[in-house]
Backbone bond lengths (Angstrom), bond angles and torsions (degrees), N, CA, C in turn:
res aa  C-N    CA-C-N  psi(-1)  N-CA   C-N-CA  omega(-1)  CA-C   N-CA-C  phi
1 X - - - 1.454 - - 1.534 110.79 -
2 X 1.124 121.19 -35.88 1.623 135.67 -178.69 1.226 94.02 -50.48
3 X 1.332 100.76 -84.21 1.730 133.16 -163.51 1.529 108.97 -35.01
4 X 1.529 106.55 -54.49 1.756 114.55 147.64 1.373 131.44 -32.74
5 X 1.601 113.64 -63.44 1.453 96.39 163.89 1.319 142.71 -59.56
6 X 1.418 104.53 -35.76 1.799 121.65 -174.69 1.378 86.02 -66.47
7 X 1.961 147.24 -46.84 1.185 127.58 -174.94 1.103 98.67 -69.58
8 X 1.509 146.89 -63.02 1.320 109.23 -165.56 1.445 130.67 -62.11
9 X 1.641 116.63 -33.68 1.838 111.03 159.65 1.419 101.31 -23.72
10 X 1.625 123.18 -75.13 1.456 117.40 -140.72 1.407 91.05 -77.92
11 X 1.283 134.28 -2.84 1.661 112.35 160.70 1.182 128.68 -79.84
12 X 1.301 114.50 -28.03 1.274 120.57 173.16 1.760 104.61 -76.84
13 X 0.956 100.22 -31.65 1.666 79.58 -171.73 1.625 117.78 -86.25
14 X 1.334 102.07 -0.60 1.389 115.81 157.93 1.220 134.09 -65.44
15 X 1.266 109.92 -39.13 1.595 146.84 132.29 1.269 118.85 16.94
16 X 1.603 94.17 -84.05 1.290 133.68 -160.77 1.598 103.39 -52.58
17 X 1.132 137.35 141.39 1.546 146.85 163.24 1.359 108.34 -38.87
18 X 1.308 116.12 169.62 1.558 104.66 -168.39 1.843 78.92 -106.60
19 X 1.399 121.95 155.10 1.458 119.18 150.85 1.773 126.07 -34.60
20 X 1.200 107.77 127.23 1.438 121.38 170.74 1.314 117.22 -65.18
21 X 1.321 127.74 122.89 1.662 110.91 -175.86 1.590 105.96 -95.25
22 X 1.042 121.89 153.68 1.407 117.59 173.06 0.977 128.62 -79.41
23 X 1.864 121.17 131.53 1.075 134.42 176.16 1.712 124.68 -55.49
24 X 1.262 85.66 160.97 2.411 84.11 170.02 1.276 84.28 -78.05
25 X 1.406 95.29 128.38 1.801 102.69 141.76 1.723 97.53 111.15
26 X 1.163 98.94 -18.00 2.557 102.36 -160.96 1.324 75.11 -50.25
27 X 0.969 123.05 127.68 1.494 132.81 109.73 1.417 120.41 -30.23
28 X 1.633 119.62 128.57 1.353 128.21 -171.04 1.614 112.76 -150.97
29 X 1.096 116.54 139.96 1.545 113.69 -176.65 1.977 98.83 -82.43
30 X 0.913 111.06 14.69 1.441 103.76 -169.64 1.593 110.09 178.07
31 X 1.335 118.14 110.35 1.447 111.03 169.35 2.257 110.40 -108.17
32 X 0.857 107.47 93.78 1.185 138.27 175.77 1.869 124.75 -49.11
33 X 1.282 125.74 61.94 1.480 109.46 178.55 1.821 104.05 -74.52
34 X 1.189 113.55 141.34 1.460 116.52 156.64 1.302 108.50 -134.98
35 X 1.926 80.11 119.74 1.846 99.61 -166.07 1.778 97.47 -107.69
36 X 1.375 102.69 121.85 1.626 108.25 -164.92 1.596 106.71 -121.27
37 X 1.969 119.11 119.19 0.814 96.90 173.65 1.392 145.48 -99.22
38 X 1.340 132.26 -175.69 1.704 132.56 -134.76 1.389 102.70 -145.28
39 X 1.888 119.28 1.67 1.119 120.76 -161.82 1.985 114.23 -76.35
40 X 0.941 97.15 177.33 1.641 94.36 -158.70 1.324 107.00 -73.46
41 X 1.676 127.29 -42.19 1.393 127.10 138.18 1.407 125.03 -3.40
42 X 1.354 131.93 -33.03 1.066 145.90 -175.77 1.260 117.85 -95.26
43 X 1.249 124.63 102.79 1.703 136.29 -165.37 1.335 99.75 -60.19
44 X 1.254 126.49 178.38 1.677 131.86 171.94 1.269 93.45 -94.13
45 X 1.322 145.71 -28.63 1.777 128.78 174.63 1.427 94.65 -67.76
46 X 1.346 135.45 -54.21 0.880 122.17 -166.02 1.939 124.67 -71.71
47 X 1.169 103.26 -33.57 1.553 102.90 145.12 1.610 119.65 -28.22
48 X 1.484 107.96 -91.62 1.075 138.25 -145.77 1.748 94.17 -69.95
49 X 1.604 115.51 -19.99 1.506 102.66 166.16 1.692 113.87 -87.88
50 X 1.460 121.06 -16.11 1.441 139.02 171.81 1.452 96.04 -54.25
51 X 1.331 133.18 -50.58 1.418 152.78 -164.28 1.526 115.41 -67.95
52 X 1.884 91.84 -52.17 1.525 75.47 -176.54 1.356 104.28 -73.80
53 X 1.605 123.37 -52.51 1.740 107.32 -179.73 1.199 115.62 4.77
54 X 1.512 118.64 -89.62 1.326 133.17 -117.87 1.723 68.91 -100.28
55 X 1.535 147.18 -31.77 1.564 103.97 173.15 2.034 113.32 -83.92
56 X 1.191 105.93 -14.03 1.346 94.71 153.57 1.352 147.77 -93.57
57 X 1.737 104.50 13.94 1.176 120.23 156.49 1.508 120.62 -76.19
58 X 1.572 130.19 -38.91 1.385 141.88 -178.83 1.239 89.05 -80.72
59 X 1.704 149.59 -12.64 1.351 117.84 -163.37 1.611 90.14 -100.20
60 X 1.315 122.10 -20.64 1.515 123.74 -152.34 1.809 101.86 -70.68
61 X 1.234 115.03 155.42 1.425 125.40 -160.85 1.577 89.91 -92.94
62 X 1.295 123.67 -30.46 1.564 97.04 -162.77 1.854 76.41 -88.30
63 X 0.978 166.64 -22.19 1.071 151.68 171.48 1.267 115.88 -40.06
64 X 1.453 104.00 -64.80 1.826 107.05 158.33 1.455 124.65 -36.28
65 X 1.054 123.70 -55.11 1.162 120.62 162.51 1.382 141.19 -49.57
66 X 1.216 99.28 -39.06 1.477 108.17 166.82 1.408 127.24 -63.60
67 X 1.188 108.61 -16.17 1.586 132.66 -169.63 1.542 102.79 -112.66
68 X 1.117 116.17 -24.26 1.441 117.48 146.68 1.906 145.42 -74.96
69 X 1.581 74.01 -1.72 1.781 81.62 -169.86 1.307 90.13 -114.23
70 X 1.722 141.66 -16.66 1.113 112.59 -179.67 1.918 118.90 -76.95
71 X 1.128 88.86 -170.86 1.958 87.84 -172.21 1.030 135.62 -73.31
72 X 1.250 103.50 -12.01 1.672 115.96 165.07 1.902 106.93 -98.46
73 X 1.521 106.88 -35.89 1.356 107.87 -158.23 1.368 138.15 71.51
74 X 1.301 116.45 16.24 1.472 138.04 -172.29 1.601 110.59 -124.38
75 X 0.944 127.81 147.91 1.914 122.17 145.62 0.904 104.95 -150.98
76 X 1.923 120.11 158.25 1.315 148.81 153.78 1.348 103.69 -66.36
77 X 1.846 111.35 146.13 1.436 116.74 -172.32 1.692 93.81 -164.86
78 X 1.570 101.69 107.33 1.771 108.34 164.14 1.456 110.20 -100.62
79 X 1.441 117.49 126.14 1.586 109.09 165.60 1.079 113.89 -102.05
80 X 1.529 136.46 111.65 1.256 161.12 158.18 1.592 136.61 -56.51
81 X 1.251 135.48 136.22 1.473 108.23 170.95 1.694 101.51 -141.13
82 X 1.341 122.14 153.95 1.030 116.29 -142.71 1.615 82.59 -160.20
83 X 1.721 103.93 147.63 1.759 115.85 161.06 1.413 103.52 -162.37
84 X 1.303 131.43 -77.76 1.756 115.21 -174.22 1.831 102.87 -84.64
85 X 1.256 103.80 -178.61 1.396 128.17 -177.14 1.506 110.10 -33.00
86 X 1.370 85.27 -70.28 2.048 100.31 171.96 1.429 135.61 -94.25
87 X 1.569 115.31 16.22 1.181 172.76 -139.63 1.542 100.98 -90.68
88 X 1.602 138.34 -30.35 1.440 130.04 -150.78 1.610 117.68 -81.45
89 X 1.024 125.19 147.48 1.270 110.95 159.57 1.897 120.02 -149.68
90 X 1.376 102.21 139.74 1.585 84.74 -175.53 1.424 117.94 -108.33
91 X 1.420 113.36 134.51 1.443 126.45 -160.72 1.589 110.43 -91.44
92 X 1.221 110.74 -27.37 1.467 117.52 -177.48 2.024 102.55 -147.40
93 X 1.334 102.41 112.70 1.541 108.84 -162.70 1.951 86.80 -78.56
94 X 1.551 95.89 -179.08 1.603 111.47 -168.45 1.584 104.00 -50.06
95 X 1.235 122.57 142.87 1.466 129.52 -171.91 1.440 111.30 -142.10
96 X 1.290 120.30 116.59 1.857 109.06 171.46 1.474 105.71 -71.59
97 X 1.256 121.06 171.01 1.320 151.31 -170.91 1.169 132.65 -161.27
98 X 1.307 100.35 79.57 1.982 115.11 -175.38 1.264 139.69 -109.44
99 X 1.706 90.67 9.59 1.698 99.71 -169.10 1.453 94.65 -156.93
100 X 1.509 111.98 -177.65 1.534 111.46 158.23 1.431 126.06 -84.41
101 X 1.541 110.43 -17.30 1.351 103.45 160.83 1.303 136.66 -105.13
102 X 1.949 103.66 37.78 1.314 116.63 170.80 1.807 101.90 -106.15
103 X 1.328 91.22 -24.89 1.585 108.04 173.26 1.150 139.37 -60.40
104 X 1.593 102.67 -35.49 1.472 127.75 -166.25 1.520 90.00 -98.61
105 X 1.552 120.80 -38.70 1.528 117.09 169.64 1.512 126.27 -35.29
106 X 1.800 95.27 -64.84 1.613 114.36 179.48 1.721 104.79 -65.44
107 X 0.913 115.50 -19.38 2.009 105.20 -175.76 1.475 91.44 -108.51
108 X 1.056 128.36 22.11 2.017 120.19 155.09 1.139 106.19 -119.77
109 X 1.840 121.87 -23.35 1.625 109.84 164.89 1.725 96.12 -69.95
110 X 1.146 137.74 -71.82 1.320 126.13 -174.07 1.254 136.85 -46.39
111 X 1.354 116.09 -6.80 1.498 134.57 165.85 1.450 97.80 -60.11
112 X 1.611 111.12 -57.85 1.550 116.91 -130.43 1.763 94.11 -78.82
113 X 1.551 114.40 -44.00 1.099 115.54 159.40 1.450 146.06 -21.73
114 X 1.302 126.90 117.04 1.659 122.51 -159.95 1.506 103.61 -97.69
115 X 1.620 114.84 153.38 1.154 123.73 -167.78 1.333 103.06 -95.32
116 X 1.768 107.75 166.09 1.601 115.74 -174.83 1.259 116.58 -134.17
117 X 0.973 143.27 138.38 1.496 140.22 158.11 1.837 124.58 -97.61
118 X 1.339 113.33 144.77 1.722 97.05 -159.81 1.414 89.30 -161.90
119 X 1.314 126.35 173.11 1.793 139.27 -146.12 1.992 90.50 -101.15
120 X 1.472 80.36 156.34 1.631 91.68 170.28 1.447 117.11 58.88
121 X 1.459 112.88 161.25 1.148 118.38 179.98 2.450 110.72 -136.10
122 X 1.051 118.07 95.68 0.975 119.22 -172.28 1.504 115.78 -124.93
123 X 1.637 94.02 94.62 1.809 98.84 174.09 1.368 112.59 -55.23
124 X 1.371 126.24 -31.35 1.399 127.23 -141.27 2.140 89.56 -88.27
125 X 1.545 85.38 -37.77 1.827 74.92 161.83 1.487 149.04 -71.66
126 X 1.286 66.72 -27.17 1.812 87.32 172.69 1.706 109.56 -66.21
127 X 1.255 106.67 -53.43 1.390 122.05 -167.91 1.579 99.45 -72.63
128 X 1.150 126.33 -19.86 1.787 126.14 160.63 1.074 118.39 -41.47
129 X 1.821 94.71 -68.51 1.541 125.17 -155.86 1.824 94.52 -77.36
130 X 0.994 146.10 -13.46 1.088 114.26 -152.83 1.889 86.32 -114.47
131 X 1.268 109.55 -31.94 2.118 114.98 167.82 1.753 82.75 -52.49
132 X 1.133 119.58 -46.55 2.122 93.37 -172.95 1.129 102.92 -66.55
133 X 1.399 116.83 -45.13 1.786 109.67 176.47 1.573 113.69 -44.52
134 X 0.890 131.01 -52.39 1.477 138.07 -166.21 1.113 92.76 -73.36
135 X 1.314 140.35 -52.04 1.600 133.91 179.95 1.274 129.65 -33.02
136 X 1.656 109.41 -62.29 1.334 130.13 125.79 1.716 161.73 -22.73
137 X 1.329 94.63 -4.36 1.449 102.73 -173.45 1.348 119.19 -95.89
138 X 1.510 111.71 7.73 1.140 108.56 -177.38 1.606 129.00 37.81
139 X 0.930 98.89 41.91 2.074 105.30 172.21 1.019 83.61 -148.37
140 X 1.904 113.41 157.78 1.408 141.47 172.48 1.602 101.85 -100.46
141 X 1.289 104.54 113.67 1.436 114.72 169.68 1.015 139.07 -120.52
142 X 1.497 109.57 130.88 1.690 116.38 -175.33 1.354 122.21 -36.20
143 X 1.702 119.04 -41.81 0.878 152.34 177.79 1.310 139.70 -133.79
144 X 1.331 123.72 131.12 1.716 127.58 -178.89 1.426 118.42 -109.97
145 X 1.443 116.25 112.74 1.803 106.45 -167.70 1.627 77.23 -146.47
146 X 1.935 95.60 130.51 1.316 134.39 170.58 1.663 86.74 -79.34
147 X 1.257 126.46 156.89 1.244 143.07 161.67 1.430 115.94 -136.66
148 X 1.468 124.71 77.63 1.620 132.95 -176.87 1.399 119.27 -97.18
149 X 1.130 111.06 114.12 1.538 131.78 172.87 1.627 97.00 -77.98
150 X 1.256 97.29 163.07 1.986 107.85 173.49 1.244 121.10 163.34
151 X 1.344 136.14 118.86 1.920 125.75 -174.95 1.282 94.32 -92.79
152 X 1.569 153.67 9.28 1.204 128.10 174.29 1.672 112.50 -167.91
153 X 1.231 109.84 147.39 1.357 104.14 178.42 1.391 153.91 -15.73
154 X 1.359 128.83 130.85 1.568 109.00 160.64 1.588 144.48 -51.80
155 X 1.679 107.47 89.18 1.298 115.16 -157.76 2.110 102.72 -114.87
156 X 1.002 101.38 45.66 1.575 108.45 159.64 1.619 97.01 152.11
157 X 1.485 86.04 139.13 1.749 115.95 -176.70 0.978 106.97 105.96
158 X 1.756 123.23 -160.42 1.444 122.74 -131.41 2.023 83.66 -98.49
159 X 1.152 136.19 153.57 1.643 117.50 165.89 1.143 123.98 -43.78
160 X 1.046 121.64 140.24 1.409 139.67 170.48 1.198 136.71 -41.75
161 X 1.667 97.43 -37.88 1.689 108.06 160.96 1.426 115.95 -72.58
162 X 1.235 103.40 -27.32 1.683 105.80 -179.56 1.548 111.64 -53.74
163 X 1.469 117.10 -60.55 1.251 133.70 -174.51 1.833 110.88 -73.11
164 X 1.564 108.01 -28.19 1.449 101.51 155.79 1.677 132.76 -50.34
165 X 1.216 105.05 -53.01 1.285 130.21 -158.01 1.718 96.10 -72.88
166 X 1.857 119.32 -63.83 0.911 108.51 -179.13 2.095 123.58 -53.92
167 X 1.333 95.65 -17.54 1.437 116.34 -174.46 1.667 93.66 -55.38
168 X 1.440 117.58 -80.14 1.116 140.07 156.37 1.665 133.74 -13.59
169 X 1.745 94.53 -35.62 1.365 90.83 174.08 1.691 129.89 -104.82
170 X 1.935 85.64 10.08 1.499 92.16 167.84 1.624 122.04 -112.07
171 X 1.642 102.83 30.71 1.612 135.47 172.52 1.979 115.64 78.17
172 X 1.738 94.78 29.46 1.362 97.03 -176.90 1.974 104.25 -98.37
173 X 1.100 99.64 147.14 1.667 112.94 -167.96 1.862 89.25 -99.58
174 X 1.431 111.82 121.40 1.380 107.64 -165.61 2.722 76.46 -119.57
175 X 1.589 86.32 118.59 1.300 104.06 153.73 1.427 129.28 -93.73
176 X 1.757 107.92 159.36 1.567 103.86 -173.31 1.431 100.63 -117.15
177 X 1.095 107.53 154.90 2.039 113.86 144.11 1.322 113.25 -149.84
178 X 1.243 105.73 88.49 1.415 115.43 162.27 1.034 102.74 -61.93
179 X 1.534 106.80 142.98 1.723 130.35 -176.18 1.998 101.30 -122.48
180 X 1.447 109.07 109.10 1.446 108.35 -157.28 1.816 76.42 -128.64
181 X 0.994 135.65 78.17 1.382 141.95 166.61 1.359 124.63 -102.30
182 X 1.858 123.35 -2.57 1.086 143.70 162.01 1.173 137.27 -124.33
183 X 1.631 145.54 152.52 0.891 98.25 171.93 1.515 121.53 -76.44
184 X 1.718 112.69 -155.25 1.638 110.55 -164.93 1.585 86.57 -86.03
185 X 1.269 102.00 153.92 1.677 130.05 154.56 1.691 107.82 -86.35
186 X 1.589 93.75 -178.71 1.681 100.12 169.29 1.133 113.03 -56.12
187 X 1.548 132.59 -38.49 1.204 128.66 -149.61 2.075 103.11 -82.61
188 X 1.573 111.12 -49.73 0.941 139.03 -156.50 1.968 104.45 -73.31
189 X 1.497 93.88 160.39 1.637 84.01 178.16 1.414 108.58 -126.49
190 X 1.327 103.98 175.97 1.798 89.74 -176.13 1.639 100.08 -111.24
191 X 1.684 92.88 150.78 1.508 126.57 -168.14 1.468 106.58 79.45
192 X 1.238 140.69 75.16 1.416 136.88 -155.29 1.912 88.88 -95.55
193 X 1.320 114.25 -12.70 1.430 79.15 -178.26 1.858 103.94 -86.12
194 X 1.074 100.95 -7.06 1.466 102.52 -169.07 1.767 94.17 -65.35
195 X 1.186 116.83 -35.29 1.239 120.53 -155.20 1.869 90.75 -84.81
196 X 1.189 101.47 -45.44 2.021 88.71 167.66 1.214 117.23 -69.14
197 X 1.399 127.19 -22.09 1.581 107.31 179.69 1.808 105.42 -70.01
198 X 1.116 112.23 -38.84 1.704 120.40 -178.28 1.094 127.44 -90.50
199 X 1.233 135.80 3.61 1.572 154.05 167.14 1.720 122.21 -127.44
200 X 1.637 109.59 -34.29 1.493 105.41 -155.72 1.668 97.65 -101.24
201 X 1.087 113.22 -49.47 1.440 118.35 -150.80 2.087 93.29 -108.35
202 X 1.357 89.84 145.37 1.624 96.87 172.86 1.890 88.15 -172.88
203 X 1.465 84.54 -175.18 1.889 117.61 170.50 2.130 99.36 93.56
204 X 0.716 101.71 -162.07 1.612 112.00 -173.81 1.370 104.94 -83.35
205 X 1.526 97.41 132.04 1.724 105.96 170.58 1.842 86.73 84.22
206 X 0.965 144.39 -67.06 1.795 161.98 -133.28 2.049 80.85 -35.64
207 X 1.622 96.21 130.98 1.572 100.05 157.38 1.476 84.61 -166.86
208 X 1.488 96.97 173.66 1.711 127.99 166.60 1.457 139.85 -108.38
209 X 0.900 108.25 155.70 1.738 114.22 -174.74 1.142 105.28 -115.00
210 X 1.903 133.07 61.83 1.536 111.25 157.53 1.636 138.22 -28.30
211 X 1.395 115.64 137.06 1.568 107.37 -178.19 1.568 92.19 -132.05
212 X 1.056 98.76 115.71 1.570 122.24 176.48 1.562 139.89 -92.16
213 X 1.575 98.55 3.49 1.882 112.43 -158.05 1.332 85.98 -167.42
214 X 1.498 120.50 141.46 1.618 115.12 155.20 1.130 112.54 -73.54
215 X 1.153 140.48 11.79 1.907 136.71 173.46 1.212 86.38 -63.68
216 X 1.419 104.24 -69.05 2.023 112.90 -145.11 1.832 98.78 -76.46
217 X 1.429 136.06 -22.39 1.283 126.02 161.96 1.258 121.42 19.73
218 X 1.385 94.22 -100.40 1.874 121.97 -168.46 1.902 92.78 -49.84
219 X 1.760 103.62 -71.04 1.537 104.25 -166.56 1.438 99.57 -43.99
220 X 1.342 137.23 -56.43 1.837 115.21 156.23 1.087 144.67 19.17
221 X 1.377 87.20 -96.45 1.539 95.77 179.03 1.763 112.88 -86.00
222 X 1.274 129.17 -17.03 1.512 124.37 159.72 1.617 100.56 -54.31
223 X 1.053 123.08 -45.28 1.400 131.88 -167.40 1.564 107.30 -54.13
224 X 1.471 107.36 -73.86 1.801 104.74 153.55 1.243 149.70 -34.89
225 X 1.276 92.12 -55.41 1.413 91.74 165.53 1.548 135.44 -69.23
226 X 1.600 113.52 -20.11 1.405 138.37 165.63 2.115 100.14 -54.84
227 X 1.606 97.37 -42.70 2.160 87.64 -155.20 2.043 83.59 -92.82
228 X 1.461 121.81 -1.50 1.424 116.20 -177.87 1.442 98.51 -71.98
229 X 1.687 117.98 -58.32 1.373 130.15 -161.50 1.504 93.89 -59.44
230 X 1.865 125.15 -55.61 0.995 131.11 -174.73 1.641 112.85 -34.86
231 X 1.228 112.32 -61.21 1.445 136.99 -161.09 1.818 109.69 94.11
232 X 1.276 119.30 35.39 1.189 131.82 -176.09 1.310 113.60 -109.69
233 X 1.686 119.71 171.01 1.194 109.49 -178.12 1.890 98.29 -153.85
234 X 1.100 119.34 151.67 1.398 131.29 -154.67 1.474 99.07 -43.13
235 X 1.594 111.52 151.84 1.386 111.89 -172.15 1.578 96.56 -77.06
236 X 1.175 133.89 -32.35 1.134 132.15 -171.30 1.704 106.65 -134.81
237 X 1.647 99.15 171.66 1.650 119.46 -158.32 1.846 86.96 -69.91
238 X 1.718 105.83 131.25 1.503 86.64 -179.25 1.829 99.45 -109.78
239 X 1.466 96.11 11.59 1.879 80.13 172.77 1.687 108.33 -132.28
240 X 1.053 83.56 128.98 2.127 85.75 -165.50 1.432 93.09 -113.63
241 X 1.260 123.34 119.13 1.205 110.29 -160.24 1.867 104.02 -123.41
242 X 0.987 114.60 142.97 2.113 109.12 -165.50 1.267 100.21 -61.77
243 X 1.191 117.94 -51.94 1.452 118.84 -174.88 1.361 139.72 -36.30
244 X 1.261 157.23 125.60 1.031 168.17 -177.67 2.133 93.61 -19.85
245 X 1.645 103.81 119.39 1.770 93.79 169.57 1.152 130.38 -44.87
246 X 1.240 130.90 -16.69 1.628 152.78 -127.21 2.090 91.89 -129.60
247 X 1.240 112.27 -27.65 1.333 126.24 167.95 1.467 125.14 -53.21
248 X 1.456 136.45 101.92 1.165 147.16 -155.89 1.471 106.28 -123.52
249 X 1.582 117.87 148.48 1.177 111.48 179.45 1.550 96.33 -100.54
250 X 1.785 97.17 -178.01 1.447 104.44 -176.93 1.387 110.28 -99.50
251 X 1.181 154.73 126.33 1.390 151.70 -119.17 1.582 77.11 -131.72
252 X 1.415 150.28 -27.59 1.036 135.34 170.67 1.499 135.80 -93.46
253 X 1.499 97.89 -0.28 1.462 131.75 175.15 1.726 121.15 -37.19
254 X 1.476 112.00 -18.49 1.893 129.31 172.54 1.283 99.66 -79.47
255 X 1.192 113.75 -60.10 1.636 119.13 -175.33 1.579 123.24 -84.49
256 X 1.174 111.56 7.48 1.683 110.30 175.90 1.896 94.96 -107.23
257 X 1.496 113.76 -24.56 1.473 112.70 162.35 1.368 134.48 -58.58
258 X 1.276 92.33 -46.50 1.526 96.79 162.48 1.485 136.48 -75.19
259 X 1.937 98.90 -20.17 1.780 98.97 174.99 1.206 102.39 -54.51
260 X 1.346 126.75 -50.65 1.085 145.65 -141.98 1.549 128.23 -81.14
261 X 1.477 93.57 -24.59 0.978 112.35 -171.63 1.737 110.95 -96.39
262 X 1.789 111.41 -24.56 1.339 124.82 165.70 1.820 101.60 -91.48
263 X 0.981 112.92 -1.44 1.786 106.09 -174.40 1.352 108.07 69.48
264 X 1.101 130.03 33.30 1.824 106.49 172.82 1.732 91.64 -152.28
């Protein structure tokens, strides 16, 4: 009886249309990179719950909808994965998204796809590679939003603010989700979302979705990706932090761990 169902899943999802790639020129209410990381820090549960999110974010109906109510009703969407400097790789190239069964397409190619683990952790690369992605996507978009996952600092490549800022100053909205589901290691610092609200994420609308527990994970990143398509941003402040307001993180705090930690 099992064996029956799992064959019919994989028939149906065979089914399914292959993803649309995007044209020069589509017009899109939203061109979308989601840069997800793969770094070794990152357990295989914790992967593989990073994973389902973002394919049960494209399968979810109010997702559809949301992508139906904006003004075009379409978006561009690259899924990316990323860990050291030179580190990127893309798993699913630019894709339109205009229906639910362009949706349900792109989250059964990303199902089928196997996960990776790889050295280092470098926002500032990620946040490079994914402004070339957008460069590239050939659609005109209303909007440009980086979508960066990460459990720990920028610890190799150029800083993070560097590659933020320029991100930012060519009108792209760079989002966070810190993934704080452990405590910190050597490498890692504590309060990591503090460290994305002040280093990772900027441009208009720009906020984050801390995930703090593997329960809430998946609801996470569906959660994000729902107020990205929207063009919305959390009804309320999602990082309240004890510390004095006036309290800032150190935006170089990845790479002074590691001097330190190699001595030089």
């Amino acid at each position: 009886m099992i064996g029956r169902w799992i064959g019919a899943i994989a028939v149906a999802l065979a089914l399914l249309p292959a993803p649309a790639p995007a044209r020069t020129g589509e017009e899109v209410d939203l061109a979308l990179v989601i840069a997800v990381d793969v770094s070794y820090s990152m357990d295989l549960e914790e992967q593989e719950l990073q994973r389902q999110g973002f394919v049960e974010a494209f399968r979810s109906a109010m997702v559809h909808d949301a992508i139906r109510r904006g003004m075009l009703g379409r978006i561009a969407v690259v899924y990316m994965e990323w860990a050291g400097a030179a580190d990127q790789q893309v798993l699913l190239p630019w894709t339109v998204i205009d229906n639910p069964e362009s949706a349900m397409a792109f989250a059964g190619a990303l199902a089928e796809k196997p996960t990776r683990r790889a050295s280092r952790t470098s926002l500032s690369g990620a946040i490079d590679f994914s402004v070339g992605l957008l460069a590239k996507s050939g659609a005109a978009a209303a909007r440009q939003v980086i979508d960066v996952s990460g459990d720990g600092p920028n610890n190799q490549g150029r800083p993070v603010t560097a590659a933020r800022d320029d991100a930012v100053a060519r009108g792209i909205t760079v989002n966070g989700l810190p993934l704080m589901l452990k405590a910190p290691g050597p490498w890692d610092v504590e309060n990591l979302d503090l460290y994305f609200r002040d280093c990772v994420i900027g441009g208009q609308g720009a906020f984050m979705v801390p995930v703090r527990d593997r329960a809430q994970f998946v609801q996470a990143v569906k959660t994000k990706i729902l107020l990205e398509i929207a063009g919305r941003m959390p009804a309320e402040p999602l990082v309240r932090p004890a510390q004095a307001p006036e309290k800032r993180a150190n935006c170089m705090a990845g790479e002074l761990k590691l001097q330190n930690r190699w001595g030089n």
